[in-house]
C-alpha positions in Angstrom: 15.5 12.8 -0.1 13.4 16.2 0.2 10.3 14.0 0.5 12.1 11.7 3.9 13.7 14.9 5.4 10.2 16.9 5.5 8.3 13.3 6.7 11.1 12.5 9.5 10.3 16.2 11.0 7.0 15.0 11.5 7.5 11.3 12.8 4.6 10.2 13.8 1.6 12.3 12.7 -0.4 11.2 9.4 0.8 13.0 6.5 -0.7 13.9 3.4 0.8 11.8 0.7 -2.4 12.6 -1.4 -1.5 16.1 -2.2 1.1 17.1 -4.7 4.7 18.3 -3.2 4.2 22.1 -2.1 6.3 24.0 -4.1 8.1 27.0 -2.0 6.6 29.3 -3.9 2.9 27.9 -3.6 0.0 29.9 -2.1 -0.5 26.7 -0.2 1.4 26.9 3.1 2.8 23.9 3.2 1.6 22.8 7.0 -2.0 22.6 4.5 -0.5 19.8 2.8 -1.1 18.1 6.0 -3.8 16.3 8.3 -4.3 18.4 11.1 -6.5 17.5 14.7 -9.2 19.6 15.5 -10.6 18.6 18.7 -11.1 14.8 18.8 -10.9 15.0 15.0 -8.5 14.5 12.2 -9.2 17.1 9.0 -7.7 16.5 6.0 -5.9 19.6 3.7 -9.5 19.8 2.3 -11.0 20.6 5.4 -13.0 17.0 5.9 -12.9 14.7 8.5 -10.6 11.8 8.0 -11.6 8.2 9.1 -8.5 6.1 8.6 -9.3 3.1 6.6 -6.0 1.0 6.3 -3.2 -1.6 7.5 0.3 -1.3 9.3 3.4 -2.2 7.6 4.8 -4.0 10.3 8.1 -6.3 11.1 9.3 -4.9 8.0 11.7 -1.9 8.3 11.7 -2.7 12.6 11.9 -6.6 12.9 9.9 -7.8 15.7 10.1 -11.3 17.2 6.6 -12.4 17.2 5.7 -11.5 13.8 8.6 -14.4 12.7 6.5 -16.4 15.3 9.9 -16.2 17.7 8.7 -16.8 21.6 11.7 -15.3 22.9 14.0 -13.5 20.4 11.9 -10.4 20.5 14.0 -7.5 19.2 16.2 -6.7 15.5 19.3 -7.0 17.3 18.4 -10.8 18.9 17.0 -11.9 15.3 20.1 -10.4 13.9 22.0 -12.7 16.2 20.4 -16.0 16.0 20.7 -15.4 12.2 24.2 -14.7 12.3 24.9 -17.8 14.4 23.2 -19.6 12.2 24.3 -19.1 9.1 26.9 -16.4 9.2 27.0 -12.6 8.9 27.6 -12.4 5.1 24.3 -14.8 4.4 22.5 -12.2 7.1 23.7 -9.2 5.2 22.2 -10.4 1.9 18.7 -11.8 3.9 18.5 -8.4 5.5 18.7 -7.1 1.8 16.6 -9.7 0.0 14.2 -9.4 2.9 13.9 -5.3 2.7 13.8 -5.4 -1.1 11.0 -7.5 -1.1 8.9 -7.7 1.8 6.8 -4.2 0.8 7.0 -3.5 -2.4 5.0 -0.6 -4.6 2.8 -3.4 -5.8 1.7 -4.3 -1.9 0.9 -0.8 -1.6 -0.8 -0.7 -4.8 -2.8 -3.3 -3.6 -3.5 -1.6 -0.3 -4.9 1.2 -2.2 -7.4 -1.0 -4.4 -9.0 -2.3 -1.3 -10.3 0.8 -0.6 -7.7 1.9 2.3 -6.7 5.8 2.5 -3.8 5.4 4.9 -0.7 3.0 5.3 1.1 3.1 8.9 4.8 2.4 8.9 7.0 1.7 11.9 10.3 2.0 11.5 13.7 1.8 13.9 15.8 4.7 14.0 18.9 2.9 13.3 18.0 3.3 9.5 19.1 6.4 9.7 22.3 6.1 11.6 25.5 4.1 10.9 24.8 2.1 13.7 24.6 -1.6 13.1 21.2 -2.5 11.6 19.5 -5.0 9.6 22.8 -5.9 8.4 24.3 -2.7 7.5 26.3 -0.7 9.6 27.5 2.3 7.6 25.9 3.9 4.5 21.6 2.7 6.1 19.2 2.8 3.5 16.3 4.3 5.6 15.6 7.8 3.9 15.6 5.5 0.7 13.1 3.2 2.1 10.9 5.4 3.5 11.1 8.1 1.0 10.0 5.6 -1.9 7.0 4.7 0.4 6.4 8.5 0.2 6.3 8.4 -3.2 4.3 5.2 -3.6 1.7 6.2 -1.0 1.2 9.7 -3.3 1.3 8.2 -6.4 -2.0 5.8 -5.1 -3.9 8.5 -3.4 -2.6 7.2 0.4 -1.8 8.6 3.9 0.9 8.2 5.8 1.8 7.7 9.2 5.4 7.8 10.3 5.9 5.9 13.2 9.2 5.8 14.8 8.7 2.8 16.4 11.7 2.7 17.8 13.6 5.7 18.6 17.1 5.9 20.5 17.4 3.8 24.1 14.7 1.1 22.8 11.4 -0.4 24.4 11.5 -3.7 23.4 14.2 -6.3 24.3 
C-alpha cells in the first residue's frame, strides 16, 4: 500500500522502480529515488540519461474498445454493458476478475525485462480507486493492489515505471 500511495502522488511521471524503497531515515532524499527532467532530458537517480526502452501495458487495468477489436463500443463502461447484456452481470464480475488476474502477470513483466526493456508504462482508470462501478466491482476496487504489485514486480526486475492515469475523473473517451 506504501508503495501505490507514494506512486499515485506522482501519476504520470516515470518512477524509479530500480532503486530500493527509501527508508525515512536514508541520506537519500527520497525525490532521488526518482527520474527527474533536466532540460529536454530524463536523468535517472544515478545522474545518467535515461532512453526509455519498453512497452505499454495497455487495455488491461483501462479497457479500451479497439484493443478487443470493438468498432464502436469504445470505453470500459460500454464493454461493461454489452458484456452484461450478453451474458449477465455475475458471468461479467467473474470475467472482469479472470481477465485482471491474468492478463499481466509478473511473468509478462519478467519477460519484458529479459528483452532488454528498462521501463513498463501502465494506464490505468481512476475508478480503481473509488467505489464507483468498475470492471465489475463497485465497492472494495482492487486498484492500489494492482498497481502496487506492478511496483513491486517492476523493482524486483530492474524496471521503470510510468504511471499513467489514463483516465482521470469526467473521462475523454466515450
Amino acid at each position: 500500500m506504501k508503495n501505490v500511495m507514494c506512486a499515485l502522488l506522482f501519476a504520470g511521471t516515470l518512477v524509479s522502480c530500480q532503486q530500493k524503497q527509501v527508508q525515512s531515515d536514508s541520506a537519500v532524499p527520497a525525490s532521488e529515488a526518482f527520474v527527474r527532467v533536466s532540460g529536454q532530458d530524463l536523468i535517472q537517480p544515478d545522474g545518467s540519461k535515461l532512453f526509455i526502452k519498453g512497452t505499454n501495458l495497455g487495455n488491461w487495468l483501462n479497457p479500451e474498445g479497439y484493443m478487443f477489436g470493438f468498432n464502436k463500443t469504445n470505453s470500459e463502461r460500454f464493454i461493461n454493458e454489452m458484456f452484461c447484456e450478453a451474458v449477465g452481470p455475475d458471468f461479467v464480475t467473474e470475467f472482469w476478475k479472470l481477465f485482471k488476474d491474468n492478463y499481466i502477470t509478473r511473468k509478462d513483466v519478467e519477460f519484458i525485462a529479459s528483452t532488454g526493456a528498462n521501463t513498463i508504462r501502465l494506464p490505468f482508470h481512476y475508478k480503481l480507486f473509488t467505489d464507483e462501478d468498475y470492471m465489475g466491482l463497485t465497492v472494495n476496487q482492487d486498484g492500489f493492489a494492482r498497481v502496487d504489485s506492478v511496483v513491486n514486480w517492476c523493482r524486483d526486475n530492474h524496471l521503470y515505471l510510468i504511471l499513467d492515469m489514463h483516465d482521470a475523473p469526467g473521462g475523454q473517451t466515450g
